[in-house]
C-alpha positions in Angstrom: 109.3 76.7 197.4 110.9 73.6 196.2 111.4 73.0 192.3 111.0 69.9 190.8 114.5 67.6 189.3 113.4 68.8 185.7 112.8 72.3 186.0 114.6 75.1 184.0 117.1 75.7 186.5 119.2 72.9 186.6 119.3 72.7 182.5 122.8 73.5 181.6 122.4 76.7 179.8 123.1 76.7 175.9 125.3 79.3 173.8 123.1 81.0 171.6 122.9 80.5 168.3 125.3 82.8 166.2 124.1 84.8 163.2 125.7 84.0 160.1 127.0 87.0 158.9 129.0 86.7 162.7 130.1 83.2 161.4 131.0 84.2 158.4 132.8 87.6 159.8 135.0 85.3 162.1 136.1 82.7 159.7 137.3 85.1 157.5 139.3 87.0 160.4 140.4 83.4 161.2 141.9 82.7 157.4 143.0 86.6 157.3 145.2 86.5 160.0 146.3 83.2 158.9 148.1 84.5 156.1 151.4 85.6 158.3 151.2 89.3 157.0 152.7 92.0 158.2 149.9 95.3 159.3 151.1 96.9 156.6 150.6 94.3 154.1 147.1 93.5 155.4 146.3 97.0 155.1 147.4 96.8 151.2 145.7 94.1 151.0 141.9 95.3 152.2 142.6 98.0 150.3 143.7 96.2 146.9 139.9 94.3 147.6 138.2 97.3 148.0 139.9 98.9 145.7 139.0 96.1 143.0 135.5 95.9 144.3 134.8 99.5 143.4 136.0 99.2 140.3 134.2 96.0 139.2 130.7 98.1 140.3 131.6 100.9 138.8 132.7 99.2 135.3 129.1 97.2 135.4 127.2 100.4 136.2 128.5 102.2 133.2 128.2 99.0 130.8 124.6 99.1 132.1 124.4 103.0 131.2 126.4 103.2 128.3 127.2 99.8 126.9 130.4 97.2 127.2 132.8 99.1 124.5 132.7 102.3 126.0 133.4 101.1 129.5 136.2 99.0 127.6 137.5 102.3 125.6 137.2 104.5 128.9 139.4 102.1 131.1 141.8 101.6 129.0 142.2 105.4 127.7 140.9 105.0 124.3 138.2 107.7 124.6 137.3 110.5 126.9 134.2 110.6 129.0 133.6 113.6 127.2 133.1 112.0 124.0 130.2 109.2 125.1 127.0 109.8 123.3 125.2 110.0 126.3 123.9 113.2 127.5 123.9 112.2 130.9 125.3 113.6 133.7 125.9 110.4 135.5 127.2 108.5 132.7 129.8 111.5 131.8 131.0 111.3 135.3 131.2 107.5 136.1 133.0 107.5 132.5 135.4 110.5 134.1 135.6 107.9 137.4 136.0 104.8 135.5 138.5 106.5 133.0 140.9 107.6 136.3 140.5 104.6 137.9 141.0 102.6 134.6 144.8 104.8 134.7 146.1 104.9 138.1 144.5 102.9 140.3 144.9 99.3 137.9 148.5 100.0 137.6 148.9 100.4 140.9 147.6 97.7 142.2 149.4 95.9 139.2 152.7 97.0 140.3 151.7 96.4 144.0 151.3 92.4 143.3 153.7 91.8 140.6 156.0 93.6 143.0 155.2 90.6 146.1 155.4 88.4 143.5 159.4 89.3 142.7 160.2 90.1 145.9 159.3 86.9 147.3 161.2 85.3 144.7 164.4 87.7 145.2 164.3 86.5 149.3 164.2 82.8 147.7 167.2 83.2 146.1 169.2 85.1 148.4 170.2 81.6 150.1 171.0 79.8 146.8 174.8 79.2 145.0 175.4 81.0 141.8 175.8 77.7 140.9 172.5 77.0 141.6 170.4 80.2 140.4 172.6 79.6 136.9 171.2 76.2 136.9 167.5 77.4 137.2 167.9 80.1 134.6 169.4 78.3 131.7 169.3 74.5 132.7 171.7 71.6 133.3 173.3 72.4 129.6 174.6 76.0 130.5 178.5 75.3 131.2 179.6 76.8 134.2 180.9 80.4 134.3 184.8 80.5 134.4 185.0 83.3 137.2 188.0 82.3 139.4 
């Protein structure tokens, strides 16, 4: 049984096609890892998005159920879940959700960025003169210090 110069068999074979949610999967893996971070910041980091995530749904859900100001009042601590004027179970206790969330886990994640923010900028300066961080912080027109 001979084959003919054209059959299937000597086709070099072809990758298959990749989905696009695997294409999508691996160039985000790709930029993630090429942030530099440590595991740990990685880890703080997924967590910050999911974290941020499940707080935009949960603010749109009870906008949706209750209405923008009392989402507003409830994550910022202005009024109690308790007080809505919905009867509603499920409003009450996204309100009680969104409240919590609206007072520990914002701050947190606040604090968590603002704290990168300085610390990166402490590590920048450990290298620099007196001279030098003086300079930045009040400008060419500071006179030196007079510390012998």
């Amino acid at each position: 049984m001979s084959e003919s110069p054209g059959s299937t068999q000597d086709t070099p074979r072809t990758r298959p096609k990749m989905r696009w949610w695997r294409r999508t999967r691996s160039r985000v893996a790709t930029y993630f890892y090429s942030l530099w971070l440590s595991p740990f910041r990685r880890l703080l980091l997924v967590l910050g998005v999911a974290l941020l995530i499940a707080f935009a749904f949960l603010f749109v859900f009870v906008v949706v159920l209750s209405g923008f100001q009392t989402a507003y009042e409830l994550t910022l601590g202005l009024s109690s879940a308790f007080s809505m004027e919905q009867h509603g179970s499920l409003a009450r206790s996204l309100g009680g959700v969104l409240g919590v969330f609206g007072w520990i886990a914002l701050p947190t994640m606040i604090g968590i960025f603002a704290g990168g923010i300085f610390g990166r900028r402490l590590e920048a300066m450990k290298e620099m003169s007196p001279e030098e961080i003086r300079r930045q912080l009040f400008g060419d027109d500071h006179p030196p210090s007079s510390n012998p």
